[in-house]
C-alpha positions in Angstrom: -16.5 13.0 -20.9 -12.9 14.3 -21.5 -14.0 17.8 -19.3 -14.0 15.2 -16.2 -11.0 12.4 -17.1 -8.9 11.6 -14.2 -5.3 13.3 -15.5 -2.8 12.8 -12.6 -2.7 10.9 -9.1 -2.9 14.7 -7.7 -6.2 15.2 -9.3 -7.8 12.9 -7.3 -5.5 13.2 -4.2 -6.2 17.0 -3.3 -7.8 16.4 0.0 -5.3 13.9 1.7 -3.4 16.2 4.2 -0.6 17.9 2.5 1.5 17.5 5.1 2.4 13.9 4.8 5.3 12.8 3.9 5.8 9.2 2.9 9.1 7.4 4.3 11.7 6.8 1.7 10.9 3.7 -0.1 13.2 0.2 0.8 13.7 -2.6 -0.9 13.2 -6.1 1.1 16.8 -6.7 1.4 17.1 -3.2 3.1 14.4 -4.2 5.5 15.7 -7.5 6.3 19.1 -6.1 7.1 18.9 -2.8 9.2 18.4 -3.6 13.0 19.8 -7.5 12.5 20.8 -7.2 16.2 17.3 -7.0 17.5 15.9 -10.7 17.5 12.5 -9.4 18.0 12.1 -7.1 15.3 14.0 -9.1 12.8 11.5 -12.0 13.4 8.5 -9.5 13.3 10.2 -8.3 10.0 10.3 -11.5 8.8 6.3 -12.4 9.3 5.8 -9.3 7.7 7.4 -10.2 4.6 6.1 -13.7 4.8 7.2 -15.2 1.3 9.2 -12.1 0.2 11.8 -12.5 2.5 12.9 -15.6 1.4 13.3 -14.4 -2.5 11.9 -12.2 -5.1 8.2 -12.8 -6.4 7.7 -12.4 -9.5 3.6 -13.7 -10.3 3.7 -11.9 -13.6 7.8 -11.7 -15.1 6.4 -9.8 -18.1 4.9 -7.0 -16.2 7.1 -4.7 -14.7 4.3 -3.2 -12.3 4.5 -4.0 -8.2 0.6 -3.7 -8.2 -1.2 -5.5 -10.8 -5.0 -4.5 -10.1 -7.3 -7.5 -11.4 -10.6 -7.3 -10.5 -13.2 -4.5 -9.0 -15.9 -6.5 -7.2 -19.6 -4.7 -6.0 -20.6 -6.7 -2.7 -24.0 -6.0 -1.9 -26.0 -7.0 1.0 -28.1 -10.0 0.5 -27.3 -9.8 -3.1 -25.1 -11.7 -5.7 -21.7 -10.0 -6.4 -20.8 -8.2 -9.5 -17.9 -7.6 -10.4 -15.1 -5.9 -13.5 -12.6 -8.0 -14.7 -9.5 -4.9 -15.0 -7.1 -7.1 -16.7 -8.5 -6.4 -20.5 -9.2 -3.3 -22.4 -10.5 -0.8 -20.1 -12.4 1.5 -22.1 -14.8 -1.7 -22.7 -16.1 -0.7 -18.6 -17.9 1.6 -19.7 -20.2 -0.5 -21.9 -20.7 -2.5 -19.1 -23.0 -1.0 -16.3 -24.0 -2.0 -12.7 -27.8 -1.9 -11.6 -28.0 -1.3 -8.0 -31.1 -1.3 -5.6 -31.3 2.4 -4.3 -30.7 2.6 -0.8 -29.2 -0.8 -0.8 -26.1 -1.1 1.6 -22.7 -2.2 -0.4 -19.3 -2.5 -0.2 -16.5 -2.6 -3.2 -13.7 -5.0 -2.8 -10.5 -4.3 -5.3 -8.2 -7.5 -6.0 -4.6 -6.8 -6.7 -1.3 -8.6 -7.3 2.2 -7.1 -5.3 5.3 -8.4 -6.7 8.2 -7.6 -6.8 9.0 -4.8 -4.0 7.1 -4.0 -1.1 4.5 -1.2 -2.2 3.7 1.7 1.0 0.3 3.4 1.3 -1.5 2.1 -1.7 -4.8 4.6 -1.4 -8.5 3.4 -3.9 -9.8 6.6 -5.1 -12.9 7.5 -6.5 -15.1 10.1 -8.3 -18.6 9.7 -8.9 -20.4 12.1 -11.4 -24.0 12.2 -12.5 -24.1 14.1 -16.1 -21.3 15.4 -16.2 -21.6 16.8 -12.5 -19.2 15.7 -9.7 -21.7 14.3 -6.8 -18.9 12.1 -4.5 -15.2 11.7 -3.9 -14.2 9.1 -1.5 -10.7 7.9 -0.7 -9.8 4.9 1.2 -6.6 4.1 3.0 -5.8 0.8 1.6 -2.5 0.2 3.4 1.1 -1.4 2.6 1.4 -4.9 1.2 4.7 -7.0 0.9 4.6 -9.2 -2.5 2.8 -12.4 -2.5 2.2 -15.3 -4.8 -1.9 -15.3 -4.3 -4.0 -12.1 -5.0 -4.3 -9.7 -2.2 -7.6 -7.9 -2.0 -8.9 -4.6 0.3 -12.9 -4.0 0.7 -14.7 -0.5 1.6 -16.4 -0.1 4.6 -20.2 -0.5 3.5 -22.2 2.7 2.1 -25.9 2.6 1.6 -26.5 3.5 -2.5 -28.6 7.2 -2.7 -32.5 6.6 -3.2 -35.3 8.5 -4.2 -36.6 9.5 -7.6 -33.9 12.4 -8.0 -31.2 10.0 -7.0 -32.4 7.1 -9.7 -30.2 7.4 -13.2 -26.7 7.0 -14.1 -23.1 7.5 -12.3 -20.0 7.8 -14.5 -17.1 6.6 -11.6 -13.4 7.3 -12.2 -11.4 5.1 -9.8 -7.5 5.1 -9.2 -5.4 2.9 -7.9 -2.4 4.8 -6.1 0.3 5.3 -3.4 1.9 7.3 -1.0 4.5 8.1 -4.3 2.1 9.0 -6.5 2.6 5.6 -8.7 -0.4 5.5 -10.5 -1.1 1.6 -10.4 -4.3 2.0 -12.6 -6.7 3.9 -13.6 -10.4 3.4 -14.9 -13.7 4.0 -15.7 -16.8 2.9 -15.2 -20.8 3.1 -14.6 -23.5 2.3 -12.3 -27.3 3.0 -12.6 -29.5 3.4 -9.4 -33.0 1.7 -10.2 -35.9 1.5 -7.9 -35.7 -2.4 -8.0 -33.1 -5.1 -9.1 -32.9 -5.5 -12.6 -33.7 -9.2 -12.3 
């Protein structure tokens, strides 16, 4: 489906308001040190940062990345999760297919690494097409995260799957992991099939 891959973070960004500007990226020891005379802020700096501030973290030394995205996890209601492991090859995703209940209610949960740096405004954007044909694009706020030995995760609000007999077949998703600077954390593919029923 190369008429449809993801090429740039803009791609997938077009309808976040133009307008915004992201603040200029600082490093921890920037943050710790502007407004040292204001006790209050310094300490709320400080629970911010949690284990950054006393040193760099470093969870993966031979990966340069801030955000390391690990895992994409399908929650849904009353149901086992399923989940991607996004640490391998990524082109094997797409082999590898979700069946999901039409109508169901479900949420998608994305587990991810910071080291390193602080990273500002880290966005989970996705495309969903159905032959070939672009049928959703969501994007979800995902927030700023200070580096932290343990994973970090965010999770969708929940979305009921589509249902009905036109709806049933298979979705080709291309999902990115991004920022307010256009670093393009990761990037992926992969599928999900709406059935009438479980596949048990």
């Amino acid at each position: 489906m190369s008429e449809h891959e993801i090429t740039t973070p803009e791609d997938l960004d077009k309808d976040i308001d133009s307008n915004y500007k992201p603040p200029p990226e600082k490093s921890i020891n920037e943050l710790l040190e502007i407004d040292q005379e204001d006790e209050s802020l310094r300490k709320y700096k400080e629970t911010l940062l949690g284990q950054a501030k006393a040193g760099p973290i470093i969870v993966e030394p031979d990966n340069p990345r801030k955000v390391i995205v690990k895992r994409l996890v399908l929650v849904p209601a009353d149901r086992q999760e399923l989940s991607l492991d996004l640490t391998g090859d990524l082109s094997k995703l797409k082999k590898e297919t979700f069946v999901i209940k039409e109508g169901v209610s479900y949420k998608i949960r994305i587990e991810f690494i910071v080291q390193r740096e602080i990273v500002h405004g880290l966005k989970y954007v996705q495309k969903t097409s159905k032959l070939g044909i672009q049928v959703d694009k969501l994007t979800h706020m995902v927030g700023s995260y200070a580096p932290k030995a343990e994973i970090q995760s965010y999770t969708t609000p929940a979305e009921d799957a589509p249902s009905g007999m036109i709806s049933r077949g298979s979705y080709t998703v291309q999902s990115l992991f991004t920022d307010d600077d256009k670093n393009e954390h990761l990037k992926w593919e992969w599928t999900f099939e709406i059935k009438k029923d479980w596949k048990d």
